[in-house]
N, C-alpha and C positions, 0 to 999 in steps of 0.2 A: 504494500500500500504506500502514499504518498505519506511524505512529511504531514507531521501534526504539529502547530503549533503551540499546542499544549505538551509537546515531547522534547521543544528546545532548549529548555531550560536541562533536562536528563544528557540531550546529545552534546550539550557544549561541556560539559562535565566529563567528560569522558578523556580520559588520558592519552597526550600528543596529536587529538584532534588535528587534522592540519588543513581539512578540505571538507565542504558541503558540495556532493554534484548535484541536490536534488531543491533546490531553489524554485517553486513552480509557482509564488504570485508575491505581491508586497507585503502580505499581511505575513507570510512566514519568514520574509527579508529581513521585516520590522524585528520580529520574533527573536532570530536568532540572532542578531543585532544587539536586541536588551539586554538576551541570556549572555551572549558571549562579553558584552560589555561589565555584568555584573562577576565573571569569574575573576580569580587571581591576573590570571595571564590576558586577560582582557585590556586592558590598559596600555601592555608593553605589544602584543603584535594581534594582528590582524588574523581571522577566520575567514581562508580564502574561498569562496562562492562560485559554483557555475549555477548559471539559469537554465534549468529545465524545458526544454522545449518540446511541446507534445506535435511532431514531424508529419504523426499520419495519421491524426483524426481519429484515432480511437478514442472511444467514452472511455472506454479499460486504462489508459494510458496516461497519465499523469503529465504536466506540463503546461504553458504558454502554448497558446497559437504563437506561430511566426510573428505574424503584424503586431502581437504585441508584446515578443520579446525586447524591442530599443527599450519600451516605457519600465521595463520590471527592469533591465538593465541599469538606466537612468536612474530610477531610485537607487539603487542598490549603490552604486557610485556617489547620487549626491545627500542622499536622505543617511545612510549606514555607516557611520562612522566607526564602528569596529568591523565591518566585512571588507575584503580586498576581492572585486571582480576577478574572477580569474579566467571563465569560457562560459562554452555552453552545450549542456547537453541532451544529447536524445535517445531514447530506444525505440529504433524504426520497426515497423512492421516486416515480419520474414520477405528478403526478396532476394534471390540468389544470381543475377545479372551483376553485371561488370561494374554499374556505376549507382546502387541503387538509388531511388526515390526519393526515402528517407530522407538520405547523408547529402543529395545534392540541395535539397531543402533548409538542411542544417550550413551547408555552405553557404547560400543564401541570405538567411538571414544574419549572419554573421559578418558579413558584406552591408546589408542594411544597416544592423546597430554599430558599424565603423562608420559609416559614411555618416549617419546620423549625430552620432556622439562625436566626431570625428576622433576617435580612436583605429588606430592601425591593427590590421587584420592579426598581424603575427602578435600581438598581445592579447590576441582572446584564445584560449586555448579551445578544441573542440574533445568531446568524449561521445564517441560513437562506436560503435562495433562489439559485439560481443561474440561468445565461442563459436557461434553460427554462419559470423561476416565479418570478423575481422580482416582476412585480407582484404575485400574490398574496402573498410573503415582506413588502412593504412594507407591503402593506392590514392585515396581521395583526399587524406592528409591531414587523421585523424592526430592526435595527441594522447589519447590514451583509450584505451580497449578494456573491457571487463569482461576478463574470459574464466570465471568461474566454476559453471558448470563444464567445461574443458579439461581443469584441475581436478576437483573436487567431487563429479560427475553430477550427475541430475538429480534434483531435488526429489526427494518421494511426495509421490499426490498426497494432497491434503485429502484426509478422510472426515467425511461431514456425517452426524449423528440421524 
């Protein structure tokens, strides 16, 4: 499931914290913002942020639309004073093609919130590709890959009462 902002206060607490990829609107920016502001380590460095980007329109899918990735951006830069922008990211819908859908999407608007914000593209990091599609996430010029179940293997299904 998506970030809860009633969980930020739990997840900034958490020891060598170093990265949030799952940013998906203002109000959990704000969130982790407070919490991370209110920790020890709050004060001396930053809790680096990527924005969530939902690429392919699933209801399932957690994330921004595109178009309104600049504005979650924008806050997160001028409103967050303990967050440091770092990228942004998505988990595309399965597509097994050379250039998926998705990741060009997530190229996209990453293109947008630079030219908008006028921030340079090679300072927003991207996180696309997981054990499914990561070669194509690297060919497209990902920055970082979550290839879990790869490692770790597949989750067992949840069994429901």
């Amino acid at each position: 499931g998506s970030l809860q902002s009633n969980k930020c206060k739990q997840l900034t607490a958490v020891p060598n914290l170093f990265l949030v990829e799952t940013v998906h609107s203002q109000k959990i920016a704000m969130a982790l913002d407070k919490a991370w502001g209110s920790q020890e380590h709050g004060a001396s460095k930053k809790l680096q942020v990527m924005v969530q980007v939902n690429t392919s329109g699933e209801a399932s899918k957690s994330g921004v639309l595109p178009s309104e990735a600049p504005d979650v951006v924008a806050h997160v830069i001028g409103t967050c004073p303990h967050l440091k922008f770092a990228g942004l990211m998505t988990i595309g819908k399965p597509d097994s093609s050379v250039r998926p859908e998705c990741f060009q999407i997530l190229l996209d608007c990453r293109e947008a919130v630079a030219n908008r914000l006028g921030l340079s593209v090679q300072q927003m990091d991207l996180s696309m590709g997981m054990s499914s599609d990561w070669q194509q996430a690297i060919s497209m010029g990902t920055t970082s890959i979550r290839i879990g179940s790869a490692i770790f293997g597949q989750r067992a299904a949840k069994v429901t009462p």
